[in-house]
C-alpha positions as CSV (number, residue, x, y, z in Angstrom):
1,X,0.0,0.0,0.0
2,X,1.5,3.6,-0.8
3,X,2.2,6.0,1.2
4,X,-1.0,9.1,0.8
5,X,0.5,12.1,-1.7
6,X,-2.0,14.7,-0.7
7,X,-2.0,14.8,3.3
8,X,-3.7,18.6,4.1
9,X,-1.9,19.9,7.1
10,X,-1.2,23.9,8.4
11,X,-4.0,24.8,6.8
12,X,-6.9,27.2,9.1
13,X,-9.9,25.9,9.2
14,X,-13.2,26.9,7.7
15,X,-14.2,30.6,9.2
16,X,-17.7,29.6,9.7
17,X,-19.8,28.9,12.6
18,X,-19.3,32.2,14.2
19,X,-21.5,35.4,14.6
20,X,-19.9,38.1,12.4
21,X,-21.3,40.7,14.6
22,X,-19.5,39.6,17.9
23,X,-16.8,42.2,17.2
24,X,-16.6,44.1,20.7
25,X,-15.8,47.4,18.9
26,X,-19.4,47.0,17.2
27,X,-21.7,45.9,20.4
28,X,-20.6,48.5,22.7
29,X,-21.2,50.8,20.0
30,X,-24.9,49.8,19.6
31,X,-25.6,49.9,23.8
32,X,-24.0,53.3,23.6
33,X,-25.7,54.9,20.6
34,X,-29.1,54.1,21.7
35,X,-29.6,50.3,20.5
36,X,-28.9,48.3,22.8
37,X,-32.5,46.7,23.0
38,X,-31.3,45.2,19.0
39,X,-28.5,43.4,20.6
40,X,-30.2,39.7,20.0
41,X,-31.7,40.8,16.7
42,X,-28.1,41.7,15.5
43,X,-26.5,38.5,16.7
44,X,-29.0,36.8,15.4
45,X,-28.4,38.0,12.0
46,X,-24.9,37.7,12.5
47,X,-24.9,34.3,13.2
48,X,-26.7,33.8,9.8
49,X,-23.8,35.9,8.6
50,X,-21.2,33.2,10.0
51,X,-22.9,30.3,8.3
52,X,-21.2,27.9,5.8
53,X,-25.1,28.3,4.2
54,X,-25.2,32.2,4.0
55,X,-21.8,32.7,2.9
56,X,-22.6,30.1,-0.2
57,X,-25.3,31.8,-0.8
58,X,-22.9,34.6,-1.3
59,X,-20.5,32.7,-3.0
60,X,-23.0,31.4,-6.3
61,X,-24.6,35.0,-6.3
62,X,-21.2,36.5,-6.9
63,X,-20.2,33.4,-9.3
64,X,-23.1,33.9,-11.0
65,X,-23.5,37.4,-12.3
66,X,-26.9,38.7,-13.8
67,X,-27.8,38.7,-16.9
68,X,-29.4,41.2,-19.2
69,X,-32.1,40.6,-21.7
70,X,-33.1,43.5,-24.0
71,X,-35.7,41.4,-26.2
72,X,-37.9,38.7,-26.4
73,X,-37.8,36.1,-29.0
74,X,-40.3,38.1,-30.7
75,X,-38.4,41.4,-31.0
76,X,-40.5,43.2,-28.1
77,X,-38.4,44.7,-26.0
78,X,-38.9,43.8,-22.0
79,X,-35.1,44.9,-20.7
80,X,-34.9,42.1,-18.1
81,X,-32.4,41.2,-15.3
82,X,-32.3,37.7,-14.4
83,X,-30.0,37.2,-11.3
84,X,-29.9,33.6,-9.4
85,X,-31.8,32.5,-6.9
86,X,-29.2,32.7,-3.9
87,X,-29.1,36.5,-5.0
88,X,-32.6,37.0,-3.8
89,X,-32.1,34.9,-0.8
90,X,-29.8,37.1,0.3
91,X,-32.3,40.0,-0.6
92,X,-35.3,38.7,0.9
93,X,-32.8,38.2,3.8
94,X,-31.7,41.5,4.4
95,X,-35.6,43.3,3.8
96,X,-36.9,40.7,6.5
97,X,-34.4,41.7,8.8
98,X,-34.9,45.2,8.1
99,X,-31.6,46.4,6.8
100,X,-33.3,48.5,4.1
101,X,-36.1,51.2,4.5
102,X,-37.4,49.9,7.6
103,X,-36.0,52.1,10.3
104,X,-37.8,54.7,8.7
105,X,-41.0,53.4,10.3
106,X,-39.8,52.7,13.5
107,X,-40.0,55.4,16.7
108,X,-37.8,53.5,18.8
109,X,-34.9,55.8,19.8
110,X,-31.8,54.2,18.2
111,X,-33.7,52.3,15.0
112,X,-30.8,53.8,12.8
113,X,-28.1,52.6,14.9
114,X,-29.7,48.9,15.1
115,X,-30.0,48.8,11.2
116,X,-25.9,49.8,11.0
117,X,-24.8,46.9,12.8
118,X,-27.1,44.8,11.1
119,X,-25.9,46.1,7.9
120,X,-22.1,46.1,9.0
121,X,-23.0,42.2,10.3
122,X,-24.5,41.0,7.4
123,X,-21.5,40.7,5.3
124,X,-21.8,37.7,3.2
125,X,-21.7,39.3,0.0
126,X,-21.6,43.5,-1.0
127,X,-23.4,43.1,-4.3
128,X,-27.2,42.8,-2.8
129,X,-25.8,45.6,-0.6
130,X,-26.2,48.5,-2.9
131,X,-30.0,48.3,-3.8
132,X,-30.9,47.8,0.1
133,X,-28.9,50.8,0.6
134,X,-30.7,53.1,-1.6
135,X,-33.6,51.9,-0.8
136,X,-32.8,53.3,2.8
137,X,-31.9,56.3,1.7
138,X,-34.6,57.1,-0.4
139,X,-37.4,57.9,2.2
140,X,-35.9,61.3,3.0
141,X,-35.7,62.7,-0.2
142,X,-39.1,61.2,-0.7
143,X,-40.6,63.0,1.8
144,X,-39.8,66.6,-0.3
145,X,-43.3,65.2,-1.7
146,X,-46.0,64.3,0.8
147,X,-47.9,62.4,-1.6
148,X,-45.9,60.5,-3.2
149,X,-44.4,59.3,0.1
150,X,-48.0,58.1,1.6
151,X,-48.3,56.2,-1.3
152,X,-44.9,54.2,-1.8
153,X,-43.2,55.0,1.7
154,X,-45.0,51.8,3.7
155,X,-44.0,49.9,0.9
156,X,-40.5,50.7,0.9
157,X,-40.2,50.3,5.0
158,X,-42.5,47.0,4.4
159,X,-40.1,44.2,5.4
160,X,-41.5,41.2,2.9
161,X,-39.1,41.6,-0.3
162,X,-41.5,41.5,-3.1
163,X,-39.2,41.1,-6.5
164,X,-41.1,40.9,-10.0
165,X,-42.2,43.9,-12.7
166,X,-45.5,45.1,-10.9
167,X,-47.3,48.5,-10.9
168,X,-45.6,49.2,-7.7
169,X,-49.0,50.2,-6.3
170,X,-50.0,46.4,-6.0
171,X,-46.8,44.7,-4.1
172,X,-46.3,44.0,-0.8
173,X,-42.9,45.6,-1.0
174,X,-40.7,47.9,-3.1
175,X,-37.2,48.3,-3.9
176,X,-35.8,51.6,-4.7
177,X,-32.5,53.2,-6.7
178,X,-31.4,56.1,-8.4
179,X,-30.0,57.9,-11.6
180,X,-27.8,60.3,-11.4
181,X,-24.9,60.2,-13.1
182,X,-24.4,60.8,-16.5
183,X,-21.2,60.1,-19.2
184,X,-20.3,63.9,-19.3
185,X,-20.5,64.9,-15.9
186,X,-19.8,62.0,-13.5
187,X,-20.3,64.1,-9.8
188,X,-20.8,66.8,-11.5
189,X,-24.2,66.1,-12.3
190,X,-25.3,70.0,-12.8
191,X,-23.4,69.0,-16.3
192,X,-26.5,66.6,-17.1
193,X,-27.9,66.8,-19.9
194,X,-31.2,64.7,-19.5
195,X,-34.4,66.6,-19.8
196,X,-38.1,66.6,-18.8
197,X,-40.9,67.8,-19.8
198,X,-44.3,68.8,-18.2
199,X,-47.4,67.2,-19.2
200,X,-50.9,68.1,-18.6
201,X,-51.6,66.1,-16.1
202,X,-48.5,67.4,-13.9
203,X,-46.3,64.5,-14.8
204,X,-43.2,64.8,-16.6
205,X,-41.5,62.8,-19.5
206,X,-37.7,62.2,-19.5
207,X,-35.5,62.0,-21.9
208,X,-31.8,61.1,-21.9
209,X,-29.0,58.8,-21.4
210,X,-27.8,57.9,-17.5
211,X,-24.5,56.5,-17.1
212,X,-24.7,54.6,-13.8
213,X,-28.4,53.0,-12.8
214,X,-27.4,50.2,-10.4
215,X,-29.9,47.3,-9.4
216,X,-32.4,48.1,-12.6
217,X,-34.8,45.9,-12.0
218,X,-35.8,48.1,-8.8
219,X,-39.4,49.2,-8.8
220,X,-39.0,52.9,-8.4
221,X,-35.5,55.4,-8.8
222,X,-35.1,58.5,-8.3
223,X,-33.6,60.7,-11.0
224,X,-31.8,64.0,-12.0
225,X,-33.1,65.6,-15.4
226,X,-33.0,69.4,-16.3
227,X,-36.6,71.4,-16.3
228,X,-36.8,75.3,-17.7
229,X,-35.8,76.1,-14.0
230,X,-32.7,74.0,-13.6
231,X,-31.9,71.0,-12.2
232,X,-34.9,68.8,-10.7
233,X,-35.7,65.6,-8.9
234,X,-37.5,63.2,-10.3
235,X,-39.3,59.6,-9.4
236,X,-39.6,57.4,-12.2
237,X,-41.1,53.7,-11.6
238,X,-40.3,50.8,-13.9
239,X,-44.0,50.0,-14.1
240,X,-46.9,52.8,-14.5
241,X,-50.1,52.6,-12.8
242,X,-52.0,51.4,-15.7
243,X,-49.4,48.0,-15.9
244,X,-47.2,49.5,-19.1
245,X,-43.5,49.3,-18.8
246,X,-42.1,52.7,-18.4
247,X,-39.9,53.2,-21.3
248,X,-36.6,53.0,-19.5
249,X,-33.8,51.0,-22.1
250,X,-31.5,49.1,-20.3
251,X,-28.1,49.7,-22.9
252,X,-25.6,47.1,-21.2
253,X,-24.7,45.8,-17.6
254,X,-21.6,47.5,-16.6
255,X,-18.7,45.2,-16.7
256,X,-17.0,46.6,-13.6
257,X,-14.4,45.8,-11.1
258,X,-15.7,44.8,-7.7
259,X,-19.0,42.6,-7.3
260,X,-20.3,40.8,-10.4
261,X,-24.0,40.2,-8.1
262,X,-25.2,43.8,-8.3
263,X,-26.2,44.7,-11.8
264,X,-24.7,48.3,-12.7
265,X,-26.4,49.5,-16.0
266,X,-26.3,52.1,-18.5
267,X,-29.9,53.5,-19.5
268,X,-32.2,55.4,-21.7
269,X,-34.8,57.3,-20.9
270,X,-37.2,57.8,-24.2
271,X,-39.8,59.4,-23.1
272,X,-40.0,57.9,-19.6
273,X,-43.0,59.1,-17.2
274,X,-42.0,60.8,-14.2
275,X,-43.2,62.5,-11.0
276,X,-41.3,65.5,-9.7
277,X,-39.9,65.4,-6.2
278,X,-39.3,69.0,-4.5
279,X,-38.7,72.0,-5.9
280,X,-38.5,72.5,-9.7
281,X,-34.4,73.7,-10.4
282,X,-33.5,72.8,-6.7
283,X,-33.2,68.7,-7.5
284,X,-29.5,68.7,-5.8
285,X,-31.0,70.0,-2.7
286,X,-33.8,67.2,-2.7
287,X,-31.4,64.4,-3.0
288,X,-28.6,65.2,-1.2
289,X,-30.4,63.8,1.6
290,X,-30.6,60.2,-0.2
291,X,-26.5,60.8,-0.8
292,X,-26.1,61.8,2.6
293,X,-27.6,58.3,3.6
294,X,-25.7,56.2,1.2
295,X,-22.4,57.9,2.1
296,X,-23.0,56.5,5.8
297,X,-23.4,53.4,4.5
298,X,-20.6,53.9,2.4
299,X,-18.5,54.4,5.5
300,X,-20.7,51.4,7.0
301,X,-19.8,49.2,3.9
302,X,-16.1,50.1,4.7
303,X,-15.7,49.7,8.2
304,X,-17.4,46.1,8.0
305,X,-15.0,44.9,5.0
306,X,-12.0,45.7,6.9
307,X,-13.5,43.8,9.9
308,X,-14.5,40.9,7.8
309,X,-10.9,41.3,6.3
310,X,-8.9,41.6,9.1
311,X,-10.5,38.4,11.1
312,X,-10.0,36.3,8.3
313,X,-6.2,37.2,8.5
314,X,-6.2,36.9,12.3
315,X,-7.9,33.8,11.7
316,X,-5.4,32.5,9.1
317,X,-2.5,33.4,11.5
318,X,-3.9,31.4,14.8
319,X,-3.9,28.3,12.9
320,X,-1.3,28.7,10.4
321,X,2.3,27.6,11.3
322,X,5.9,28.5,9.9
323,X,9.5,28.7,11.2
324,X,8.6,26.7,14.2
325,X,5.8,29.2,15.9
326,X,2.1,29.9,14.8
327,X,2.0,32.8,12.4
328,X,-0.2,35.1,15.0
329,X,3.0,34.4,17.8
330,X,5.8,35.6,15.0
331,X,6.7,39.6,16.5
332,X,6.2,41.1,13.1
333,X,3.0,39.7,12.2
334,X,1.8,40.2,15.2
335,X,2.6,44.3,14.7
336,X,1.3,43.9,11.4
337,X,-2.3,42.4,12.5
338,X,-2.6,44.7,16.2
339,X,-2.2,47.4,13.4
340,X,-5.0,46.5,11.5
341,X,-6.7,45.9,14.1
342,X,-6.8,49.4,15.3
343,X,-7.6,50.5,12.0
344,X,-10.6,48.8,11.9
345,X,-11.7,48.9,15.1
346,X,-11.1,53.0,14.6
347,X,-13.7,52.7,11.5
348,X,-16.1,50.9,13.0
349,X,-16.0,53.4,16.1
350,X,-16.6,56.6,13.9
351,X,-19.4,54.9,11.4
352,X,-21.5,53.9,14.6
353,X,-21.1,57.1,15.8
354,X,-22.3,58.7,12.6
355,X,-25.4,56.3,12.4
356,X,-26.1,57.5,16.3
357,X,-25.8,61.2,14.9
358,X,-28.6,60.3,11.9
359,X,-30.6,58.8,14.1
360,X,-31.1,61.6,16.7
361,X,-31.0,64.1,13.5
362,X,-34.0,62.5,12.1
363,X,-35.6,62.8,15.6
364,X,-34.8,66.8,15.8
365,X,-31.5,67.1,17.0
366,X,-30.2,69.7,15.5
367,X,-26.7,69.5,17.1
368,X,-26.7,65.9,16.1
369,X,-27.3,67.1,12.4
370,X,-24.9,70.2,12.8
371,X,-21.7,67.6,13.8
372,X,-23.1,64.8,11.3
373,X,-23.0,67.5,8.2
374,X,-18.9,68.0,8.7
375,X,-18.0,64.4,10.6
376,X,-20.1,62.4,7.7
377,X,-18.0,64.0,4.6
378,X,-14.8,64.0,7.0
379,X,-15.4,60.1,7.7
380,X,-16.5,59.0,4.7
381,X,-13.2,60.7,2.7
382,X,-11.2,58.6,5.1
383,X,-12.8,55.2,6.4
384,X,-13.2,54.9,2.5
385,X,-9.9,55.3,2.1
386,X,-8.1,53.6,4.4
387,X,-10.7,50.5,3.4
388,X,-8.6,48.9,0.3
389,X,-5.0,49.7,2.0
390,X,-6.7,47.3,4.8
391,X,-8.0,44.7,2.6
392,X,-4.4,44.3,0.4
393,X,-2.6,43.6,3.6
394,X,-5.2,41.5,5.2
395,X,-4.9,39.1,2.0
396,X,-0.7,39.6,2.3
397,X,-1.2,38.0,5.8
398,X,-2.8,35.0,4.0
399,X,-0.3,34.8,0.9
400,X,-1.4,32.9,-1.7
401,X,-4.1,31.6,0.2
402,X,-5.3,34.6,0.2
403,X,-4.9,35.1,-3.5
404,X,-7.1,32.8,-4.4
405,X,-11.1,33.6,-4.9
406,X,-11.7,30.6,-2.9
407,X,-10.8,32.7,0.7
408,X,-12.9,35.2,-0.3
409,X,-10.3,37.6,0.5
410,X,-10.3,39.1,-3.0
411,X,-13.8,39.6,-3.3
412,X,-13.4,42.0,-0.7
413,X,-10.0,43.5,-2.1
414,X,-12.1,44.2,-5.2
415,X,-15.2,45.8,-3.9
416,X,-13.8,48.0,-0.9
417,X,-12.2,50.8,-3.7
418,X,-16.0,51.5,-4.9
419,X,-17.1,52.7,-1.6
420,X,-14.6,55.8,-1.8
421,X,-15.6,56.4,-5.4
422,X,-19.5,55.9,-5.1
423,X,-21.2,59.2,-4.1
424,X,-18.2,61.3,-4.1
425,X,-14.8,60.0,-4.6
426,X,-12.0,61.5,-2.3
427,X,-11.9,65.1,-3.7
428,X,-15.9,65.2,-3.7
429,X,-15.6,64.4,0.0
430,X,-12.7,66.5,0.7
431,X,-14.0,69.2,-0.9
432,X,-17.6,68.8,0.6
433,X,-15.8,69.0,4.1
434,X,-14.5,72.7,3.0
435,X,-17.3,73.6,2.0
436,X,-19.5,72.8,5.1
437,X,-16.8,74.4,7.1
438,X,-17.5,77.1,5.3
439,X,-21.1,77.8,4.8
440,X,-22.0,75.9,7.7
441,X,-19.3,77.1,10.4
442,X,-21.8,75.8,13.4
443,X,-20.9,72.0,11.8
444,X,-17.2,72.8,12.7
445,X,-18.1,74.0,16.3
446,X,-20.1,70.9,17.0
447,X,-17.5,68.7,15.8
448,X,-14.7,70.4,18.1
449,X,-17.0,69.8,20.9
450,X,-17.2,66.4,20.2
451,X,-14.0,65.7,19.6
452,X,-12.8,68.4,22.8
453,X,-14.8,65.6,25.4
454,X,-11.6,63.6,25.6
455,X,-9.5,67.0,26.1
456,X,-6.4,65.9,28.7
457,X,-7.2,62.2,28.3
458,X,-4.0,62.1,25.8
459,X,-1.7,64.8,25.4
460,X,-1.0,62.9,21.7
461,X,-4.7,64.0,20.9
462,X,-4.4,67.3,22.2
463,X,-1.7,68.2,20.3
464,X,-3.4,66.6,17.1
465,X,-6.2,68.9,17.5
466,X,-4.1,72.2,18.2
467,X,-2.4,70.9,15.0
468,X,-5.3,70.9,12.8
469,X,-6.8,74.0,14.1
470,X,-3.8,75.9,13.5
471,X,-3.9,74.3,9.9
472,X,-7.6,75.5,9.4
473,X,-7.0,79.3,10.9
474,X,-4.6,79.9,7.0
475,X,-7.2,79.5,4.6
476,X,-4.4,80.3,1.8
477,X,-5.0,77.5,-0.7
478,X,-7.1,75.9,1.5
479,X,-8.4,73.6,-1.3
480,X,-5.1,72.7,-1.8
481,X,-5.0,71.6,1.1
482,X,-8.0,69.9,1.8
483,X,-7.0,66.2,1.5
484,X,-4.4,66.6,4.5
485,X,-6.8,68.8,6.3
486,X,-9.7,66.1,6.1
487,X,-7.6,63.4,6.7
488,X,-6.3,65.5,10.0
489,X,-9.9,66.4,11.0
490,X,-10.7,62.6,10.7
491,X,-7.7,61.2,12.8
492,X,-8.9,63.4,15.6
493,X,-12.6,62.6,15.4
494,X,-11.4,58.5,15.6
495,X,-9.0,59.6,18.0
496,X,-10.8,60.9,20.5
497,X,-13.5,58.3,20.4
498,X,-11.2,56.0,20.8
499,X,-10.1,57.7,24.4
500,X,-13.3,57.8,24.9
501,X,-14.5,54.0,24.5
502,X,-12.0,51.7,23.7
503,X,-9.4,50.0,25.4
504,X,-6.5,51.2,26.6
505,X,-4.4,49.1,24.8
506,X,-6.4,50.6,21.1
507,X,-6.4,53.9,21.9
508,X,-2.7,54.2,23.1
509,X,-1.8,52.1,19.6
510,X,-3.9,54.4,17.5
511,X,-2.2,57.6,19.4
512,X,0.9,56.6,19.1
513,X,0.9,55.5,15.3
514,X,-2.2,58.1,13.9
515,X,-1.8,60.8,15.7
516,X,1.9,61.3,17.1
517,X,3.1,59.9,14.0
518,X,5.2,57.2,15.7
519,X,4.8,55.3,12.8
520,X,6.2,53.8,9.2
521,X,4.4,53.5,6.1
522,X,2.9,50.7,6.2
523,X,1.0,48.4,8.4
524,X,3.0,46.6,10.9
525,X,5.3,49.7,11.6
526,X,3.8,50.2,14.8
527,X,7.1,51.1,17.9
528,X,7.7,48.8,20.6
529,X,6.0,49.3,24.3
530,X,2.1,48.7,23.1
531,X,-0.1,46.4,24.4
532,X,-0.4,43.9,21.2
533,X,-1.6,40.8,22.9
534,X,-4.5,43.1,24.1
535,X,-5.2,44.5,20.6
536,X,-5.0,41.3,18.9
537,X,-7.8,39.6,21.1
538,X,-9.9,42.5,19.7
539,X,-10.5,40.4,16.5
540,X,-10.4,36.5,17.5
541,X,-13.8,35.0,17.1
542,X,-15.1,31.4,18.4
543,X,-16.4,28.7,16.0
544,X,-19.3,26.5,17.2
């Protein structure tokens, strides 16, 4: 009998059987912003997360990418999406657990907050991701109509997912997206181009060419197109009340880098019937409210795929063994993976705090709104930023393990760049920052106040802060400027909410690198004296 040629051994096991949102960062984050009465719904949901069955439904929806149909076999045309079944598992998933719209219906103090973690939890696959996102952050810009949001507002904060063309009207729940961009403009969607037209009946017909229109089988978006008086908001559903297709032409799926589950599409609008939403010529104003939600999740969507990243690497190094010692007990992986650690542990800090500011804005807070304006565009600019540095190393702590699609490691690699391009790439946000500062100065004084409640905890904050206040009092070039003064503004916000709530161990770690500049330029650069073993058991999990 021969000798076995294909023994497996020092290899980690499956990362399954665990609850994706037991990440300690994250729970204290919910009791303290409000939600702490969610904490079994999230670990629930997280637990879902952690399953070999979730994540394969992830898996096939992501190896199995939509696919367009423009025609029938008769030469109408029908522009349908087909996407797998696992696809709308996940989807019908996420609505019944209320990740979309559904905090919108809910008083409870800290509703916002709850759907975060949820949404940070449920990380099994970032495709499904987008159109639940929008569909969140449609209500508000809805409600610029009252009408129009008595009608479709239950339905979007309904939590059965309903998927299928339908007058929307009729379903029992509705998914919702946008259009915005456009081929000659990109952010700069004052450059657009499409145009509508009033009718008699006080409806509107579009016509034009949209760049980006992701998720298009949605049943209603929410679209830019010029009027005599500017620039105007626009709902458009894919079906009209009488049960005709609104004649929106799906051109081609996007062939894009990042997820293949989410269909991204280019479309025409010939004629397409349309409901105005706010003001005629004030349709940035209207939205910005729907980009204002989807760049939280943006910064949501970042902090969880650095999490997700970085325990599959601490993972990896507990079980994986060379030069005599287990990977996570070798000194310079172990300053590489505390370092990530704190860098996502820092992200997941500020994004909970920024869905605890939208939830008490939404109830009235005005302060809250005031330190959300500046602290969103600040956060987002940088969370989003730091998010594909995190995932490259993470999969570098794997090596060619982590290479391959199988770990899953590159789905993330692939997918965390979109979140600091989608609604606002770095300068957008940088330069939104400035201009809040700006025209808003009151956002600035609520975002020194928060960040001033851990004044004389760290002298290494304190000096940050005089720093970047000195920086902002020379406004020569201040555009110029504005990446290094956003990323400074952000390093202090994370900062101090890290003297504020986490361990010793990660705030003196994220003070000493971030902030005092003790640091290299890379991960793993980190100076000797910091509590490692106590940073590193930030991100072990248990298996059942």
């Amino acid at each position: 009998m021969t000798a076995p040629t294909h023994e497996v051994t020092n290899q980690a096991p499956p990362l399954v059987g665990h609850d994706t949102s037991a990440d300690p960062a994250l729970r204290a984050a919910v009791d303290r912003e409000g939600a702490g009465w969610a904490l079994d719904e999230i670990s629930e949901l997280g637990r879902l997360a952690g399953t070999a069955e979730a994540q394969e439904w992830g898996r096939l929806a992501e190896r199995t990418p939509p696919v367009l149909t423009t025609h029938d076999r008769f030469g109408h045309r029908i522009d349908e999406v087909e996407y797998t079944p696992t696809y709308h598992r996940l989807m019908e998933t996420a609505v019944g657990h209320g990740l979309h719209a559904a905090p919108w219906a809910d008083d409870r103090p800290g509703a916002h907050v709850a759907r975060a973690a949820k949404f940070m939890a449920w990380n099994v696959d970032a495709g499904h991701g987008c159109p639940i996102s929008m569909t969140y952050a449609v209500v508000p810009a809805l409600r610029a109509d009252a009408d129009l949001a008595a009608t479709y507002e239950p339905l979007l904060t309904s939590t059965t997912y309903d998927p299928g063309l339908r007058v929307p009207s009729t379903k029992q729940g509705l998914i919702a997206g946008m259009s915005m961009t456009e081929k000659q403009g990109g952010s700069d969607v004052r450059a657009n181009t499409t145009e509508a037209l009033e009718q008699p009946d006080g409806s509107y017909r579009l016509t034009g060419h949209k760049w980006f229109t992701s998720a298009p089988m949605s049943d209603l978006f929410l679209a830019l197109a010029q009027t005599a008086e500017g620039l105007s908001c626009f709902l458009v559903p894919r079906v009209l009340p009488d049960g005709a297709r609104n004649p929106m032409h799906l051109m081609r799926l996007k062939d894009k880098l990042g997820n293949k589950s989410n269909a991204s599409s280019e479309i025409e609008y010939d004629g397409a019937v349309a409901w105005r939403v706010g003001e005629e010529g004030r349709g940035v104003r209207t939205i910005v409210e729907m980009v204002n939600m989807t760049r939280l999740d943006c910064t949501l969507g970042t902090a969880s795929g650095m999490r997700a990243a970085v325990v599959q690497a601490t993972h990896h190094a507990r079980h994986r063994h060379a030069f005599g010692k287990a990977l996570v007990d070798q000194p310079l992986m172990r300053n590489v993976l505390a370092d990530l650690v704190v860098e996502s542990e820092a992200a997941t800090t500020v994004a909970m705090r920024l869905a605890g500011a939208t939830d008490r804005a939404v109830r009235g807070d005005d302060d809250e709104a005031s330190f959300r304006r500046l602290a969103l565009a600040v956060s987002k600019y940088w969370v989003c930023k730091r998010g594909p540095v995190v995932a490259g190393e993470a999969m570098e702590c794997l090596g060619g393990n982590g290479y391959v699609e199988d770990s899953g490691m590159p789905r993330i690699y692939r997918e965390l760049p979109l979140l600091s391009i989608w609604e606002g790439s770095g300068n957008v946000a940088a330069l939104d920052a400035l201009r809040a500062i700006g025209r808003e100065p009151e956002s600035l004084d609520r975002f020194f106040t928060e960040v001033e409640v851990a004044a004389g905890a760290d002298h290494r904050l304190d000096d940050a802060l005089a720093l970047v206040k000195k920086e902002l009092s020379d406004i020569d070039e201040i555009e110029l400027r504005g990446r290094r003064l956003v990323e400074q503004l952000a390093l202090v916000l994370q900062g101090s909410l890290l003297v504020q709530h986490a361990p010793s161990a990660v705030a003196d770690a994220f003070c000493a690198t971030r902030l005092a500049r003790d640091w290299g330029g890379a991960f793993g650069t980190m100076p000797k004296g910091l509590d490692l073993d106590a940073v590193l058991e930030r991100a072990f999990v248990e298996m059942g």
